[in-house]
C-alpha positions in Angstrom: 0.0 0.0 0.0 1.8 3.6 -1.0 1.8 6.0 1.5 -0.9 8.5 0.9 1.0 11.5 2.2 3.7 11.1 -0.8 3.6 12.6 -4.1 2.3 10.4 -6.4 5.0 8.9 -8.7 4.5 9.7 -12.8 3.2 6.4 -14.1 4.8 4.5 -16.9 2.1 5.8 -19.4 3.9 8.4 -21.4 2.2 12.0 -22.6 3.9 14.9 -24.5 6.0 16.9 -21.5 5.8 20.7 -21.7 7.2 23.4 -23.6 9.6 25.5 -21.8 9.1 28.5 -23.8 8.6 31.8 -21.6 11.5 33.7 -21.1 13.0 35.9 -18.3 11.9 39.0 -19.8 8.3 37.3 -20.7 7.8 36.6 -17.2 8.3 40.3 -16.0 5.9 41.6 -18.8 3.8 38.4 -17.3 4.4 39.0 -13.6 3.3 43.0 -14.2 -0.1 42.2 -16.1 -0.8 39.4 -13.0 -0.6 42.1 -10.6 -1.7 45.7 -12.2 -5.7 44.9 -12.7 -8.2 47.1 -11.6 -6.7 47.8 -8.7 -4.8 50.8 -9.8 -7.7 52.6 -11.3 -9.6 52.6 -8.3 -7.2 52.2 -5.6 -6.6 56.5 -5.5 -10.2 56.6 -4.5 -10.9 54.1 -2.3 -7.5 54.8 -0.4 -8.3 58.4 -0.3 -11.2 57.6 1.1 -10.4 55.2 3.8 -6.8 57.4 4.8 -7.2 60.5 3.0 -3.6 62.5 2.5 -1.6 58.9 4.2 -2.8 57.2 1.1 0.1 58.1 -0.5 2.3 57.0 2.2 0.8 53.9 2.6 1.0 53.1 -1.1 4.3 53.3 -0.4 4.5 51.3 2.8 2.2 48.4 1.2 4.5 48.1 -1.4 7.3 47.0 0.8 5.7 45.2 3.4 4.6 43.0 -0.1 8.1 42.6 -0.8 9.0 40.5 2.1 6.4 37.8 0.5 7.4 38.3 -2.7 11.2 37.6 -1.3 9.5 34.5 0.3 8.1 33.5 -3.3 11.1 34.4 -5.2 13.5 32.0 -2.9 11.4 29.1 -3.0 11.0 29.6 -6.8 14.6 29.4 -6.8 15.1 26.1 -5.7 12.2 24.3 -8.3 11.5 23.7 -11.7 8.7 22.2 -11.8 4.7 23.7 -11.9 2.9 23.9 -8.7 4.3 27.1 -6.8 2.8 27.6 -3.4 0.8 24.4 -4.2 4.9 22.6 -4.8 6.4 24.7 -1.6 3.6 23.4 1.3 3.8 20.0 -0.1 7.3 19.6 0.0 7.8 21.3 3.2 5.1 19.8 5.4 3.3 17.3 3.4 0.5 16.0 0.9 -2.0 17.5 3.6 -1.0 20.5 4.0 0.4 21.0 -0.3 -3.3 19.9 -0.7 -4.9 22.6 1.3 -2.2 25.5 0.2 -3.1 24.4 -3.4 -6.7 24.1 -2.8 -7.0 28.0 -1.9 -5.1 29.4 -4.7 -7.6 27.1 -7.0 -10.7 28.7 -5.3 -8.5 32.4 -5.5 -8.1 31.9 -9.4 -11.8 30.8 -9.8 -13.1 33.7 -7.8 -10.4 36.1 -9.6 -11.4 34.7 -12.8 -15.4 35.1 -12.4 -14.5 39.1 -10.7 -12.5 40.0 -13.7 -14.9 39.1 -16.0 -17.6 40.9 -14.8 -15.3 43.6 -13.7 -14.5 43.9 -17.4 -18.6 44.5 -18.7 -18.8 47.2 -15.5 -15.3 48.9 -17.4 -16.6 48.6 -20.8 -19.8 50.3 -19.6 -18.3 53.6 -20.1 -18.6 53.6 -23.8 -21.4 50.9 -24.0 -24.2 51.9 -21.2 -26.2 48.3 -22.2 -23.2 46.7 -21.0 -23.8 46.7 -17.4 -26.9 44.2 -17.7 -28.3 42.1 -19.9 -27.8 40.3 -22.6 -24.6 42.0 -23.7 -23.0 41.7 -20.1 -23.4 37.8 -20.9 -21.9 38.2 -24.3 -18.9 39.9 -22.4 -18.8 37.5 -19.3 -19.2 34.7 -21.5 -16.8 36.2 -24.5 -13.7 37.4 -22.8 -13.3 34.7 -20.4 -13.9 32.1 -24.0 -10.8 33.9 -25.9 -8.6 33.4 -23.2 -9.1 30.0 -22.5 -8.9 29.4 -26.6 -6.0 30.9 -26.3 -4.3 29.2 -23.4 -5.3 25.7 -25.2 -3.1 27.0 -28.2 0.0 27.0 -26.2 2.1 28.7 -23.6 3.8 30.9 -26.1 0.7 32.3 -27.6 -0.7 32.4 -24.0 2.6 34.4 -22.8 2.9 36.8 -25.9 -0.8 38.0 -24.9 0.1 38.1 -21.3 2.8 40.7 -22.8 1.0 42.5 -25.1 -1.7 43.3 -22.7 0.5 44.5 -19.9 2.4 47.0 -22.5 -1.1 48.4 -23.6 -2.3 48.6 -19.9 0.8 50.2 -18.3 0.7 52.7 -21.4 -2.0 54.9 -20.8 -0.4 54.9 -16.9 2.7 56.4 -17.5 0.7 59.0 -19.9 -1.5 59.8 -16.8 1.9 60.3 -14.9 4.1 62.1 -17.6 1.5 64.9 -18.1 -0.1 64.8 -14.8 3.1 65.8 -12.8 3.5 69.2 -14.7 0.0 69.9 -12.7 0.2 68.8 -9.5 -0.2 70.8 -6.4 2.4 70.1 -4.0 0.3 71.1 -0.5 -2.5 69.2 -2.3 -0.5 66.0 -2.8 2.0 66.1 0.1 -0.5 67.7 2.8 0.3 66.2 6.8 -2.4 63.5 7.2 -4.9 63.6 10.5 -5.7 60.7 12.7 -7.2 57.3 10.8 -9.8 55.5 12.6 -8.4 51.7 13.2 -11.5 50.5 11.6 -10.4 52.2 8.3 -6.9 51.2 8.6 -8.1 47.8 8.7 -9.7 47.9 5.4 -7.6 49.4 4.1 -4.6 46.8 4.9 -7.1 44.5 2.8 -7.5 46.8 0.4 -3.6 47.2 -1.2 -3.2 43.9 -0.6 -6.0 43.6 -3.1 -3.6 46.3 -5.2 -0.8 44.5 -5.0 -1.8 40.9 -5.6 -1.1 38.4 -8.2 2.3 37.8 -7.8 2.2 34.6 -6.1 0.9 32.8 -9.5 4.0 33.4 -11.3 6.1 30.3 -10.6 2.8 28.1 -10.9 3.7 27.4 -14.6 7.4 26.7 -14.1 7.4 23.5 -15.7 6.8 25.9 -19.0 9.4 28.5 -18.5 13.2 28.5 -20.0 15.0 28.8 -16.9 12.5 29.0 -13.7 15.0 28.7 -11.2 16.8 31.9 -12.1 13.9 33.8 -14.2 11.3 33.2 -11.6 13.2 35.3 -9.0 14.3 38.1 -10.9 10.8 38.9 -12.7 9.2 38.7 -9.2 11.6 41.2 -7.5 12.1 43.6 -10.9 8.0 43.6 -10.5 7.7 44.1 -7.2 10.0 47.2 -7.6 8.6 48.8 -10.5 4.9 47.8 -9.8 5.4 49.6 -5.6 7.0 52.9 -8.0 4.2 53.3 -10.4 1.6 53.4 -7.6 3.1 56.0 -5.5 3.4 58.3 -8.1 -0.1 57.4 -9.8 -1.7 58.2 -6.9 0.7 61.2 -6.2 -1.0 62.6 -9.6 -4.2 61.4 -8.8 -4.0 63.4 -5.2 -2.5 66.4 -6.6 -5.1 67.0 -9.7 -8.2 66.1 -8.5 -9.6 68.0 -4.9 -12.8 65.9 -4.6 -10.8 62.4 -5.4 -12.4 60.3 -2.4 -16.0 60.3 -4.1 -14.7 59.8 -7.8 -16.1 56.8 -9.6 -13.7 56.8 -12.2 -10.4 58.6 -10.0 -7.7 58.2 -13.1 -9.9 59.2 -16.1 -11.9 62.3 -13.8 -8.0 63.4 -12.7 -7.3 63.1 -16.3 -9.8 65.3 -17.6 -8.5 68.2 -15.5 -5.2 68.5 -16.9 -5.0 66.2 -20.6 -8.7 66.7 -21.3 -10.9 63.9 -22.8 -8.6 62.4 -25.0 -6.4 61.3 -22.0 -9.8 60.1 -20.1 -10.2 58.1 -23.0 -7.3 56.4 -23.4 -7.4 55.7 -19.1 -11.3 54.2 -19.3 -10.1 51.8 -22.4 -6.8 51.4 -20.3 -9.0 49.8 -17.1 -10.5 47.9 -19.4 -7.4 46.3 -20.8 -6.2 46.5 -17.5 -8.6 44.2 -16.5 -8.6 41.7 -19.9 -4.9 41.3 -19.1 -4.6 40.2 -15.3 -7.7 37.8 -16.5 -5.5 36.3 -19.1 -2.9 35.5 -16.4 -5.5 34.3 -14.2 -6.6 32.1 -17.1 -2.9 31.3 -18.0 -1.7 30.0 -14.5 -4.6 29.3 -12.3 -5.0 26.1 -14.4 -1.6 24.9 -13.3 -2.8 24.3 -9.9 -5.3 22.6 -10.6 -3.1 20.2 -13.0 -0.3 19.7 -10.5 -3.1 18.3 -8.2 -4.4 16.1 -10.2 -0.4 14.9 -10.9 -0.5 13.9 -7.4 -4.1 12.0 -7.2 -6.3 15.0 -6.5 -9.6 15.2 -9.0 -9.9 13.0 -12.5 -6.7 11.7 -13.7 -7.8 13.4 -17.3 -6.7 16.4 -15.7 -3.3 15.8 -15.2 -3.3 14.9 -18.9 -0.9 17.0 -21.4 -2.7 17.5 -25.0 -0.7 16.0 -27.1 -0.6 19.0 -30.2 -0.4 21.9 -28.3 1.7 20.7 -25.0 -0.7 22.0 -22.9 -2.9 21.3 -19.8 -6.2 21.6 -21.5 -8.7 19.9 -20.1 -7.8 21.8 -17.0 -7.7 25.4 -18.6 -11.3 24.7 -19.7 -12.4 23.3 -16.5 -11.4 27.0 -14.6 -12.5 28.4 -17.5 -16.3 26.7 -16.9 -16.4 27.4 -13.6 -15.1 31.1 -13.5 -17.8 31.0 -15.6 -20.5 29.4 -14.3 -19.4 31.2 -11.0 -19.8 34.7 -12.8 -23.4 34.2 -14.8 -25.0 32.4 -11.3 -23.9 35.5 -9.3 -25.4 38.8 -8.5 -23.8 41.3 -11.1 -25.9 43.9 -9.9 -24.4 43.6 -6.3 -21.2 43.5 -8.1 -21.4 46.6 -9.6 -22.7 48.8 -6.3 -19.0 47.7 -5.1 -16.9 49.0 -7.6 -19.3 52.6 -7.3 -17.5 55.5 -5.1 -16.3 54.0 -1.4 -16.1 50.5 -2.9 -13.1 50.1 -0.8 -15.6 50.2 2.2 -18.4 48.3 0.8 -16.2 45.7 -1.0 -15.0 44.9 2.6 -18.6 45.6 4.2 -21.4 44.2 1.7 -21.2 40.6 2.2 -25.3 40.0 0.7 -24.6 38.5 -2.3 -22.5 34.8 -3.2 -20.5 36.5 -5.6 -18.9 38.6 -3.0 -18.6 36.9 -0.5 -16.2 34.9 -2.9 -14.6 37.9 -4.2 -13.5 38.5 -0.6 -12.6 34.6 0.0 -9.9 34.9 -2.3 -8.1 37.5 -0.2 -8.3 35.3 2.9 -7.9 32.3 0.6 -4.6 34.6 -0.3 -3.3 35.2 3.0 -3.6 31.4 3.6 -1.8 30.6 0.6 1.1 33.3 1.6 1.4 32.2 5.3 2.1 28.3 3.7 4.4 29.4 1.2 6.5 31.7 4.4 6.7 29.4 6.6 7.6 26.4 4.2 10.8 28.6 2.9 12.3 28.7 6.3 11.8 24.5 6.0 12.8 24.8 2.1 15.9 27.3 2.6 17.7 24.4 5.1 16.9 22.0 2.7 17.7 23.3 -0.1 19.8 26.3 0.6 23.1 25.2 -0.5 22.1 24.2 -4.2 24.0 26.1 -6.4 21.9 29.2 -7.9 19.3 29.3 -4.8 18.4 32.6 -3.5 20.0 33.3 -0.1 17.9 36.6 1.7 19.4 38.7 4.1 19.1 37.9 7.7 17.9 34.1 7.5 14.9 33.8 8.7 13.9 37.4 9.9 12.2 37.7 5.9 9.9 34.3 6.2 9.3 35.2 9.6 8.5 38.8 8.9 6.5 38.2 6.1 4.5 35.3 7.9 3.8 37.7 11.0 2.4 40.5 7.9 -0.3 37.9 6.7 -1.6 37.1 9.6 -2.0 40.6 10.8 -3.8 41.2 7.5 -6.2 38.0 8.0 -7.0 39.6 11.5 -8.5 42.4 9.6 -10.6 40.1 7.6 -14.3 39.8 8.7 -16.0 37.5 10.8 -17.5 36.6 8.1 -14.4 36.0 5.8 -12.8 33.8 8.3 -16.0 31.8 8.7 -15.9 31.4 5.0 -12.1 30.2 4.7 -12.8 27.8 7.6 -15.6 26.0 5.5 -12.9 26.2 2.6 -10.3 24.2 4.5 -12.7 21.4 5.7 -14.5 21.1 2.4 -10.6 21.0 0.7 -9.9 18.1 3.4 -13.2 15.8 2.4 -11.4 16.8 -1.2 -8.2 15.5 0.2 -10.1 12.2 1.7 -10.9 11.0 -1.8 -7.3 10.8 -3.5 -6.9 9.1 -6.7 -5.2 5.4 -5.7 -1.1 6.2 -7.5 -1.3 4.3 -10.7 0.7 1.1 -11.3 4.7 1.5 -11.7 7.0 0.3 -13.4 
């Protein structure tokens, strides 16, 4: 009888392995579209609202509080080239058990993501199509958007990277327009003014809130098995990222701050900023941005949320057909469609209306507070599901790092394990600030991802 904590062994029947196709500079272009979303087009607002003139400082602050998990990330990617990524870290630090459960919330993260994007997307695309919002034509979007990317994520991880790419060039675009014009207008004591006292409450939410900002980056190594050189590339996208991705939103919402007086109770913050110093033109080009924005951290969610779910079923977790590589275009397909059905199934049976009161003005507060409908309420599971996944993947690197430390080419951080520990001591501060509710929520998660765990595949005969 195997033992049902181990990995499963491959089996002698043979299927097409992988490309490795994506290179390092691929997986920055990637690792930037995972994590700029919508975030950064309503992040000024909601964070003015919550902290007023600290928003800008805690931007800042956010950013490199992330860092320390996306240190954690980057040295565990360093030691594996293989798919899995928080999923491959918890398993090989504590165990099947707990690998299961790690890799059981980032599935139920991407599926949320995945359905919030794509309705996200018909709310952005409402701007210049009203009938979007409802409807028929919300459907057609839901159902249209989230179609293409899984077509093209069955085509193949190069096509799947190259859109990745092209999508986070034509997102950060209209950004760096927003900054390069902006900053000729903005008023210093406007942008810089001493903040007052912040109620706990709000700094609470607001904790929740940037992490929402900043993440994404933990899906990156997930598809390692398809990348040139994981071990090195992995690392050194994350970090570059994390850098550039912490700069852009200080100054955005520096701008943002500085050019629009009443930007607590804007809708739109980027595009009303906009109009006050570039004019339509540049509001244009920041409402089709959001909605790009939005397309592109989809397609990464589409891209790599699938490769959880495939190095599960590798293991004996779910139908052995989805461990299966398709045998033309070298990738996991049967398991791209799956998330892609049930993002989708997850979207159409949810309440879009709901949906679309949270992303109105104070959605940082009501995204945290309305907890009425389904969809939401799984919306806000994937940030604890999140926080889970991040406290697994700290704590296994300070296991991984004695292990696997000395290989040659493995990250070494600074200070041992003051990083893991640090960043382990972050997440849990930020689940504290989840609601009851939340918590209640990720609890049923776990225990519904152990009766999962119950019913493992029997390891198929070996040679």
């Amino acid at each position: 009888m195997p033992d049902p904590q181990q990995p499963l062994a491959p089996s002698v029947d043979s299927q097409p392995e992988m490309r490795r196709a994506v290179g390092r500079w691929q997986l920055y272009g990637l690792s930037i579209n995972d994590v700029i979303g919508s975030g950064i087009y309503l992040l000024p607002a909601a964070a003015a609202l919550l902290l007023g003139p600290a928003s800008l400082w805690a931007v800042l602050l956010a950013g490199l509080a992330v860092s320390l998990l996306v240190l954690c990330y980057a040295q565990a990617a360093s030691y594996f080239d293989q798919p899995g990524g928080g999923y491959l870290y918890a398993r090989e630090a504590f165990g099947s058990f707990i690998g299961f459960e790690v890799g059981w919330m980032l599935l139920i993260t991407r599926v949320a993501s995945a359905a919030a994007l794509s309705v996200g997307l018909a709310q952005a695309v409402t701007h210049f199509w009203p009938h979007a919002a409802s409807g028929g034509a919300q459907v057609a979007i839901v159902t249209g958007s989230l179609a293409f990317l899984v077509v093209v994520n069955v085509v193949g991880v190069r096509a799947a990277a190259r859109t990745g790419v092209f999508l986070a060039i034509a997102k950060v675009l209209p950004l760096l327009m927003f900054i390069a014009i902006g900053a000729m207008y903005v008023d210093m004591s406007q942008a810089t003014s001493l903040p007052g006292p912040v109620p706990l409450r709000d700094l609470g939410e607001a904790a929740l809130l940037l992490l929402f900002a900043y993440a994404g980056f933990e899906n990156l190594p997930a598809a390692a098995g398809e990348y040139r050189n994981p071990q090195r590339d992995v690392p050194f996208a994350m970090l570059l990222m994390i850098a550039t991705v912490t700069l852009l939103y200080f100054v955005v919402q520096w701008v943002a701050l500085g050019t629009l007086p009443g930007l607590a109770q804007s809708q739109t913050p980027l595009a009303d900023a906009a109009v006050t110093f570039g004019g339509g033109w540049l509001a244009l080009a920041l409402t089709v941005g959001a909605a790009v924005s939005i397309l592109g951290t989809n397609s990464n969610t589409v891209m790599l949320g699938p490769r959880y779910l495939h190095a599960m079923a590798m293991d004996g977790y779910g139908p052995a057909a989805l461990a299966k590589i398709h045998p033309r275009f070298r990738t996991p397909a049967l398991a791209i469609i799956t998330v892609g059905v049930l993002s989708l199934l997850l979207a159409l049976t949810s309440s879009f209306e709901e949906w679309s009161l949270a992303m109105q003005p104070g959605w940082g507060k009501s995204l945290l507070l309305k907890m009425s409908s389904s969809f939401e309420g799984l919306a806000l599971l994937s940030v604890v599901a999140r926080l889970c996944t991040y406290i697994g993947t700290s704590v296994s690197v300070l296991v991984l790092s004695r292990r696997h430390g000395d290989r040659d080419g493995a990250l070494r951080l600074p200070g041992g394990p003051l990083i893991p520990v640090a960043a382990t001591l972050l997440s849990i501060g930020l689940l504290a600030s989840a609601t009851a509710w939340n918590l209640v929520a990720g609890a049923i998660a776990l225990v519904l991802g152990a009766v999962v765990f119950a019913f493992r595949r029997k390891p198929a005969p070996q040679a």
